[in-house]
MARMAR-336878 format. One record per residue (C-alpha): residue number from 0; z, y, x. Coordinates in steps of 0.1 Angstrom, whole numbers, plus 5000, padded with zeros to 4 digits. Example, Ala and Ser with C-alpha at 12.3 -4.5 7.8 and 13.67 -1.06 7.14 Angstrom:
<atom><nr>0</nr><z>5078</z><y>4955</y><x>5123</x></atom>
<atom><nr>1</nr><z>5071</z><y>4989</y><x>5137</x></atom>
This chain:
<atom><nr>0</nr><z>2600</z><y>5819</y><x>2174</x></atom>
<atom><nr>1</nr><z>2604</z><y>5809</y><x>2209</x></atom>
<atom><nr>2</nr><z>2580</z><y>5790</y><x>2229</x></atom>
<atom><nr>3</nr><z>2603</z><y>5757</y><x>2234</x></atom>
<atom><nr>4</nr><z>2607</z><y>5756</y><x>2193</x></atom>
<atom><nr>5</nr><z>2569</z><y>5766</y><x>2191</x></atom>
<atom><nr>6</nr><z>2560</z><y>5740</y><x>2216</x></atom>
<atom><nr>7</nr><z>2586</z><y>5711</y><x>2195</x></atom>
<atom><nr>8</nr><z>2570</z><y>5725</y><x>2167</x></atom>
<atom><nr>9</nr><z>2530</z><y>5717</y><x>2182</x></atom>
<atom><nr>10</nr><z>2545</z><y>5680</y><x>2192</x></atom>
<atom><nr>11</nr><z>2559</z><y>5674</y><x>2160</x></atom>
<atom><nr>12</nr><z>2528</z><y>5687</y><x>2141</x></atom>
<atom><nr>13</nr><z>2506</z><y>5662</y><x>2168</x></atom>
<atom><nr>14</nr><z>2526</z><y>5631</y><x>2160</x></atom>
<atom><nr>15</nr><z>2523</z><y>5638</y><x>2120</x></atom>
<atom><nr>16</nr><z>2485</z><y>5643</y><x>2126</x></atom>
<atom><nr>17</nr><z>2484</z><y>5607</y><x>2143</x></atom>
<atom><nr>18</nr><z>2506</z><y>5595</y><x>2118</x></atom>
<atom><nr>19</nr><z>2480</z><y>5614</y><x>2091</x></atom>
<atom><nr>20</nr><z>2454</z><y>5595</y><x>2108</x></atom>
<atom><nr>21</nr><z>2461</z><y>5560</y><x>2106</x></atom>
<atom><nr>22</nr><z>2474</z><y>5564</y><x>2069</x></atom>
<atom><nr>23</nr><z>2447</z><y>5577</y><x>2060</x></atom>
<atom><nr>24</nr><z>2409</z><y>5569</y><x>2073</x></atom>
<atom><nr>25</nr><z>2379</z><y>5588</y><x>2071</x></atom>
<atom><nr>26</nr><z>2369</z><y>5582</y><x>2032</x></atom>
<atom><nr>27</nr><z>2401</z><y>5585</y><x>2018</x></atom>
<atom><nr>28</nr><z>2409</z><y>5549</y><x>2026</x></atom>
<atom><nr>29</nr><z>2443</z><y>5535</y><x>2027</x></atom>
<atom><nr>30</nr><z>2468</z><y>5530</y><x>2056</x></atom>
<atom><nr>31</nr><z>2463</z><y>5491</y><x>2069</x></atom>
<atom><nr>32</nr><z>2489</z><y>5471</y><x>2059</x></atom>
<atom><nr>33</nr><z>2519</z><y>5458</y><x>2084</x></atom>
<atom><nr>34</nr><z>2505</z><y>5434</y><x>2110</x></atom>
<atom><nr>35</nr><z>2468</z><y>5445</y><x>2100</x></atom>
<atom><nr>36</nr><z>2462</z><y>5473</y><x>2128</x></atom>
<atom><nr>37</nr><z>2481</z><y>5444</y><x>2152</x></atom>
<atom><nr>38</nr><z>2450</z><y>5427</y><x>2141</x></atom>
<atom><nr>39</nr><z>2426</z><y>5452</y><x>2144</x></atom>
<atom><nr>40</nr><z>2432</z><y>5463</y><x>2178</x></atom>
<atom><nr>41</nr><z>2432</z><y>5427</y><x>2189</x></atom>
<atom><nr>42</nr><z>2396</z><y>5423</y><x>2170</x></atom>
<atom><nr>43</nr><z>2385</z><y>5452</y><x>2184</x></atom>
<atom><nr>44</nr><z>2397</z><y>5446</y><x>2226</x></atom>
<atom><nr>45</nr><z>2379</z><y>5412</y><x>2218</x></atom>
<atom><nr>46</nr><z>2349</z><y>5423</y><x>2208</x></atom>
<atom><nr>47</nr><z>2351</z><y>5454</y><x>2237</x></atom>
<atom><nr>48</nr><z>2355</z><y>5419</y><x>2264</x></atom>
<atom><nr>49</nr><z>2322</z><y>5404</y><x>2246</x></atom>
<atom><nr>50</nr><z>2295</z><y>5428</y><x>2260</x></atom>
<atom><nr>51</nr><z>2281</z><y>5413</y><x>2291</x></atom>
<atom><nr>52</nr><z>2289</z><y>5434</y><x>2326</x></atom>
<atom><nr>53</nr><z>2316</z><y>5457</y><x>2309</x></atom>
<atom><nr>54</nr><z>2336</z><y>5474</y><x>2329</x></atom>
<atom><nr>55</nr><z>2374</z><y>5472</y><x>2327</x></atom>
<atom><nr>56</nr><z>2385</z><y>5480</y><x>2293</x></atom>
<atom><nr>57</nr><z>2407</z><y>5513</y><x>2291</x></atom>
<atom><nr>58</nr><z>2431</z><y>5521</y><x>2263</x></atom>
<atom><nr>59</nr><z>2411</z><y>5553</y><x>2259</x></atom>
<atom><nr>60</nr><z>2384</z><y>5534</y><x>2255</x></atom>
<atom><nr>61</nr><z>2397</z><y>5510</y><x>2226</x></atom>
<atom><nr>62</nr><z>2419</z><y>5539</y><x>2207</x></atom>
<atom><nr>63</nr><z>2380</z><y>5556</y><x>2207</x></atom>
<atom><nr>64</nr><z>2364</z><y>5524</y><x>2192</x></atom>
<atom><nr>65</nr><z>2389</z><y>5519</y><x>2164</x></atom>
<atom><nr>66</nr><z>2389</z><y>5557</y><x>2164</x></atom>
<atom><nr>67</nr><z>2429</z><y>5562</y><x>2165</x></atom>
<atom><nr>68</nr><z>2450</z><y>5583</y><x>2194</x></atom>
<atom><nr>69</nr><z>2464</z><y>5562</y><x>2226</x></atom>
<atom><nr>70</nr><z>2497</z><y>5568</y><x>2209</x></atom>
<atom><nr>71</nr><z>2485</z><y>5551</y><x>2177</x></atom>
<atom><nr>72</nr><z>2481</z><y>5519</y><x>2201</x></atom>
<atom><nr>73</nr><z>2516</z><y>5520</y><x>2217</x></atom>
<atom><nr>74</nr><z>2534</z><y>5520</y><x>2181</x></atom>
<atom><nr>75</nr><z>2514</z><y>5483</y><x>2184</x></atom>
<atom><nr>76</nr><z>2518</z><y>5468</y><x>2215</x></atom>
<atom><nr>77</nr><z>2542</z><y>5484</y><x>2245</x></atom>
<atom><nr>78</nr><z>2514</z><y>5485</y><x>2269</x></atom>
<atom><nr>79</nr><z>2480</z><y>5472</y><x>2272</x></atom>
<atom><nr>80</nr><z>2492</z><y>5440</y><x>2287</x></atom>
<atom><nr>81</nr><z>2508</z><y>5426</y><x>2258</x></atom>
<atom><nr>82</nr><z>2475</z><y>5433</y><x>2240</x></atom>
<atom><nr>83</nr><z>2459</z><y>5404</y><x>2265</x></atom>
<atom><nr>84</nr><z>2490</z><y>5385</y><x>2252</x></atom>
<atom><nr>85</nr><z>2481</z><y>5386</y><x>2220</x></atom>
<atom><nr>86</nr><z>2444</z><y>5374</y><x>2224</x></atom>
<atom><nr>87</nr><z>2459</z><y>5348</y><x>2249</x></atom>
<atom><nr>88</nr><z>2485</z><y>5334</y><x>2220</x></atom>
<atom><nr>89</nr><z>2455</z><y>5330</y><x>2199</x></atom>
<atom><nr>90</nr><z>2434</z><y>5311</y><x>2222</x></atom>
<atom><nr>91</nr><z>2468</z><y>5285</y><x>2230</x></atom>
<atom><nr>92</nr><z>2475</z><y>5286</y><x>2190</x></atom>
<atom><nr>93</nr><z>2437</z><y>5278</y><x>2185</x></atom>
<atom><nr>94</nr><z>2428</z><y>5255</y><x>2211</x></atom>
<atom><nr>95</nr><z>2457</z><y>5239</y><x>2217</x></atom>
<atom><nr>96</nr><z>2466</z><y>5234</y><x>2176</x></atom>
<atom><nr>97</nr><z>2431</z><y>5216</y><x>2178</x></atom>
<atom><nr>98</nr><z>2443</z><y>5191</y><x>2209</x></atom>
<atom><nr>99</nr><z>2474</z><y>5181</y><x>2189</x></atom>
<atom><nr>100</nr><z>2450</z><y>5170</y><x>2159</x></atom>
<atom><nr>101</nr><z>2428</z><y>5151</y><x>2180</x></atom>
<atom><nr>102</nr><z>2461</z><y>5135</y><x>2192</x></atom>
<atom><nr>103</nr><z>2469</z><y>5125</y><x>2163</x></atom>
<atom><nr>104</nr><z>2434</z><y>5116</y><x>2142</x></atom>
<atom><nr>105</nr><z>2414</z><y>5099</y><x>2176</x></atom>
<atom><nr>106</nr><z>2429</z><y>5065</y><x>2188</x></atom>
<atom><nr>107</nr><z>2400</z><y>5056</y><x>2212</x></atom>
<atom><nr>108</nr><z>2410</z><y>5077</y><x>2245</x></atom>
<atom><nr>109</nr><z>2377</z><y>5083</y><x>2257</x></atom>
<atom><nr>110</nr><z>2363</z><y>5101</y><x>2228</x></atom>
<atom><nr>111</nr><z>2400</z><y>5119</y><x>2226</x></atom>
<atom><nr>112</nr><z>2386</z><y>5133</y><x>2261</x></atom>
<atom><nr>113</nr><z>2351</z><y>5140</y><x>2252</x></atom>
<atom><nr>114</nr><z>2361</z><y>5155</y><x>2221</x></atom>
<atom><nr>115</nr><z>2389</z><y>5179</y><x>2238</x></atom>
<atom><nr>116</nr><z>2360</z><y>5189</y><x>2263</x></atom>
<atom><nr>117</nr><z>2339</z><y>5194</y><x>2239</x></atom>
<atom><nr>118</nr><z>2365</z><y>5220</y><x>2217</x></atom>
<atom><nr>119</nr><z>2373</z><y>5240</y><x>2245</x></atom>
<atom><nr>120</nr><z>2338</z><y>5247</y><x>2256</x></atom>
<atom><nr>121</nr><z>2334</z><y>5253</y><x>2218</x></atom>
<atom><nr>122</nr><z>2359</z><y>5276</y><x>2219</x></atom>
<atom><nr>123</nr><z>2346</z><y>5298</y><x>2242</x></atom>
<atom><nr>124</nr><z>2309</z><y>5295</y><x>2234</x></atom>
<atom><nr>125</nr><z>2319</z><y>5306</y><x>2198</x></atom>
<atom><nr>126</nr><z>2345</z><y>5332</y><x>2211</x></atom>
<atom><nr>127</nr><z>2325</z><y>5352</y><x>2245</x></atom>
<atom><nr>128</nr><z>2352</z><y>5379</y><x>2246</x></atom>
<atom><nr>129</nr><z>2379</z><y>5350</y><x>2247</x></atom>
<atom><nr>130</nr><z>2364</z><y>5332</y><x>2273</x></atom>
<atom><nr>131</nr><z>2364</z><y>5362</y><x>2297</x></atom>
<atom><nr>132</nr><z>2399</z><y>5358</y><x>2292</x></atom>
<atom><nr>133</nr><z>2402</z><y>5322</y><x>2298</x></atom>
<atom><nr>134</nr><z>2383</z><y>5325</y><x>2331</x></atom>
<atom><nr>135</nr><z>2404</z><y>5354</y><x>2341</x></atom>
<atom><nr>136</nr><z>2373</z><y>5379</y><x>2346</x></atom>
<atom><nr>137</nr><z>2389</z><y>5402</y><x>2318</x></atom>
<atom><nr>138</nr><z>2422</z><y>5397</y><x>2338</x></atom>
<atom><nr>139</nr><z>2412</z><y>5414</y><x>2371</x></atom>
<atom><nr>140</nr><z>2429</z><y>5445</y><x>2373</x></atom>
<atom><nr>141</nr><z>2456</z><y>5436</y><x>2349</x></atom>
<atom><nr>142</nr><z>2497</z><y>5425</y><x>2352</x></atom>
<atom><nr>143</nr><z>2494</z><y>5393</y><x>2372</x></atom>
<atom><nr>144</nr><z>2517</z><y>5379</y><x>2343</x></atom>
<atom><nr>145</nr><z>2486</z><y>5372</y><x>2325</x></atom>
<atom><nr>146</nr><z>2464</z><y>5355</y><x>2349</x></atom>
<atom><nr>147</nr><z>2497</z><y>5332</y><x>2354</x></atom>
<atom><nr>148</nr><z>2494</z><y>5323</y><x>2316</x></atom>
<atom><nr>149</nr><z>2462</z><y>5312</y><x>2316</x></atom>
<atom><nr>150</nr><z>2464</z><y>5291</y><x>2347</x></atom>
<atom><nr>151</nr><z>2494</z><y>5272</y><x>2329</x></atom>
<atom><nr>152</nr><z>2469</z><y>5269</y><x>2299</x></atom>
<atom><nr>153</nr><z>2447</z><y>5252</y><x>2321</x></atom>
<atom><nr>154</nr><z>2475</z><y>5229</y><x>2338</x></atom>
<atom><nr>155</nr><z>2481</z><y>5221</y><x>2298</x></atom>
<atom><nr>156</nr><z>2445</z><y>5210</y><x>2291</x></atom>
<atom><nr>157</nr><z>2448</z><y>5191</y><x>2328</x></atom>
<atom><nr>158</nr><z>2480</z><y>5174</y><x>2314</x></atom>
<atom><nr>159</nr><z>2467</z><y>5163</y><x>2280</x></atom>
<atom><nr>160</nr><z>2434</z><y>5150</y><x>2300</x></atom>
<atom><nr>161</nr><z>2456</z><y>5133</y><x>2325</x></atom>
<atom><nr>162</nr><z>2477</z><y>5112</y><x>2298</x></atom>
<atom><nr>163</nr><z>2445</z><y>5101</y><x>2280</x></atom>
<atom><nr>164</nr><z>2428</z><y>5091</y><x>2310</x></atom>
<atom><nr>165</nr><z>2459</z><y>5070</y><x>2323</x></atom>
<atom><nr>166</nr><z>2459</z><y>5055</y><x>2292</x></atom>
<atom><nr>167</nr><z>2419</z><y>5042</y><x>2296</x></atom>
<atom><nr>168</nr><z>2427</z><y>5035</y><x>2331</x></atom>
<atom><nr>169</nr><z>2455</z><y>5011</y><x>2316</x></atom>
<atom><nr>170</nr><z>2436</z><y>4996</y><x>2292</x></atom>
<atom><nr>171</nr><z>2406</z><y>4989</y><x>2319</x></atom>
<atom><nr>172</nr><z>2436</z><y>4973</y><x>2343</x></atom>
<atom><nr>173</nr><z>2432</z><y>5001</y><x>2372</x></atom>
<atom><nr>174</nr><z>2450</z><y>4992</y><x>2397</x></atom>
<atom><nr>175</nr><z>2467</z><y>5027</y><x>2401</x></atom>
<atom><nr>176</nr><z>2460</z><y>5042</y><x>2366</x></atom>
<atom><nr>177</nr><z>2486</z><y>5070</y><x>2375</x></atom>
<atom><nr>178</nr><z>2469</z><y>5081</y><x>2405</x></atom>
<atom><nr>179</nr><z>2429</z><y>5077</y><x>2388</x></atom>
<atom><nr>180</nr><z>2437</z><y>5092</y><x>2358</x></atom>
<atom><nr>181</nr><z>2457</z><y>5125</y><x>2380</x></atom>
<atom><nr>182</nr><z>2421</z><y>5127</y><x>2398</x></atom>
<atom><nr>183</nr><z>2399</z><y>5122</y><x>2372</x></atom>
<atom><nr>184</nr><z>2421</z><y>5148</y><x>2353</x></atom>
<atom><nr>185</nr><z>2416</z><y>5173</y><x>2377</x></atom>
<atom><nr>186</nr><z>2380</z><y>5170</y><x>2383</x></atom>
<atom><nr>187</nr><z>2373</z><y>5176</y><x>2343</x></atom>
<atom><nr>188</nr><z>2394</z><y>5204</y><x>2344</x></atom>
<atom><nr>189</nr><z>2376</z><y>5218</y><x>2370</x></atom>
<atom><nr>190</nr><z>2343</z><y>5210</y><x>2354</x></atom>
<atom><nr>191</nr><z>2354</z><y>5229</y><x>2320</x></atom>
<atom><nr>192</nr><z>2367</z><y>5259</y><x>2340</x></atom>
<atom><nr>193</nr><z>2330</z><y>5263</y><x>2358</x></atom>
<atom><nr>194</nr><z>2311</z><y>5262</y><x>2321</x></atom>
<atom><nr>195</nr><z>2330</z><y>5291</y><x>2311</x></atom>
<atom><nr>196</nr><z>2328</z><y>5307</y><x>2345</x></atom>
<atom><nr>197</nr><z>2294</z><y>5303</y><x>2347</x></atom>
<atom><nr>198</nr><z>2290</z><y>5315</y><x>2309</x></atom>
<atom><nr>199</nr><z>2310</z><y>5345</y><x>2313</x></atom>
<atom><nr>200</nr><z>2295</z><y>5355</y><x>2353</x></atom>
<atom><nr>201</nr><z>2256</z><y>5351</y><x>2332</x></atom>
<atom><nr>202</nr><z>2266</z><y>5375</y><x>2311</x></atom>
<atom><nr>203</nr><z>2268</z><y>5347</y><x>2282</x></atom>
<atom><nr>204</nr><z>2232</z><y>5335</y><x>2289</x></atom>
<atom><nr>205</nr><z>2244</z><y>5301</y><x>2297</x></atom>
<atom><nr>206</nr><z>2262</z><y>5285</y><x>2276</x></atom>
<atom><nr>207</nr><z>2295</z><y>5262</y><x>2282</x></atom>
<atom><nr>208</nr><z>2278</z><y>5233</y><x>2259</x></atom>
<atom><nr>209</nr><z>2245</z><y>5233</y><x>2277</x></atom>
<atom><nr>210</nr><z>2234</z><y>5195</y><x>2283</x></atom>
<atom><nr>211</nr><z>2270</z><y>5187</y><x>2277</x></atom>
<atom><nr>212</nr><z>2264</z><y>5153</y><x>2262</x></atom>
<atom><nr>213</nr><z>2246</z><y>5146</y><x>2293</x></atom>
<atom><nr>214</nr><z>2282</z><y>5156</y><x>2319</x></atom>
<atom><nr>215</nr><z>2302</z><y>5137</y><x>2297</x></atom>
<atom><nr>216</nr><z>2287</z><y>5106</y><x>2296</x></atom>
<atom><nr>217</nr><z>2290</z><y>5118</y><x>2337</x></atom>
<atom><nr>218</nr><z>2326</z><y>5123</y><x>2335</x></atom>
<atom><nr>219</nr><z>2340</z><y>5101</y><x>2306</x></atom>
<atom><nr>220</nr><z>2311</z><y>5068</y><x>2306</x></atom>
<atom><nr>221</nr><z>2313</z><y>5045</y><x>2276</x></atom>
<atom><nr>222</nr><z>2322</z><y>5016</y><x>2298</x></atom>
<atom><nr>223</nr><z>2355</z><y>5026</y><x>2313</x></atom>
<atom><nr>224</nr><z>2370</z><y>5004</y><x>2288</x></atom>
């Protein structure tokens, strides 16, 4: 045999062996089902982000966790990137699926706001992995695409803010409700972004709903109406 079909030979036998490998698990168990190893590297890059100080997250690193070659990955997701678009289509589907409910269920505008503050701190209290997303800390050394997404997140939360708080500027006869509620909007966001910085930079000792009752009867008073 020659050593180009001996080395085709070695290739082919490597890619069967990955194959092999994420049919079949350690214990005989069965290869996951379509979409479920999608899933399961997602799980698993999220829970990687959650441990406080870690460094950048490697590909190596995550195909070791989940104990499956690099290669295994790539059949997945075309790079590691679109792995960070994955988590960040959950957070949009999660939080902003919530926001449209609260849209929809809350008439009084001022608790609409309180409450969307409230479910996006939530969020990434209950999610610490997530958050390091949100913030962009996970996002460092990654395709700038990403970091883009996630500021246009935050211009969304800033826009649903901004159209509630016009609306209790209107109802409280501002004389430039536009203008107040653009501010006010702004100042929120900014407010929500520094929770879950400062949650994420502590290394999650601080949480994103500490004293929040407290800021938003700061931000959002009872009497605006």
């Amino acid at each position: 045999m020659s050593s180009s079909a001996s080395s085709s030979t070695a290739a082919a036998s490597t890619e069967a062996a990955s194959e092999g490998a994420e049919s079949t698990e350690s214990g005989g168990r069965k290869r996951p089902k379509p979409g479920e190893r999608r899933v399961q590297i997602l799980q698993a890059l999220a829970t990687m982000l959650e441990q406080p100080g870690a460094e950048r997250v490697t590909t190596a690193a995550l195909a070791a966790r989940l104990e499956v070659s690099e290669a295994a990955l790539y059949r997945h997701f075309a790079s590691k990137a679109q792995m960070f678009e994955g988590l960040i289509e959950f957070i949009e589907q999660s939080v902003f699926g919530l926001v449209n409910q609260l849209g929809e269920r809350e008439p009084d505008p001022v608790l609409r706001s309180r409450k969307l503050v409230t479910l996006l701190l939530q969020f990434g209290e209950k999610n610490p992995g997530m958050a390091r997303v949100m913030v962009g800390d996970a996002l460092v050394y990654e395709n700038e695409r990403l970091q883009q997404r996630m500021n246009l997140f935050f211009d969304k939360i800033e826009s649903a803010l901004r159209q509630n708080l016009r609306e209790i500027a209107v109802l409280s006869s501002a004389t430039t409700p536009t203008v107040d509620a653009q501010a006010d909007a702004s100042v929120i966001t900014a407010f929500c972004m520094g929770r879950l910085q400062r949650f994420a930079r502590s290394g999650f000792k601080r949480p994103p709903s500490e004293n929040l009752d407290h800021g938003l009867r700061l931000l959002l008073p009872d009497g605006r109406l």
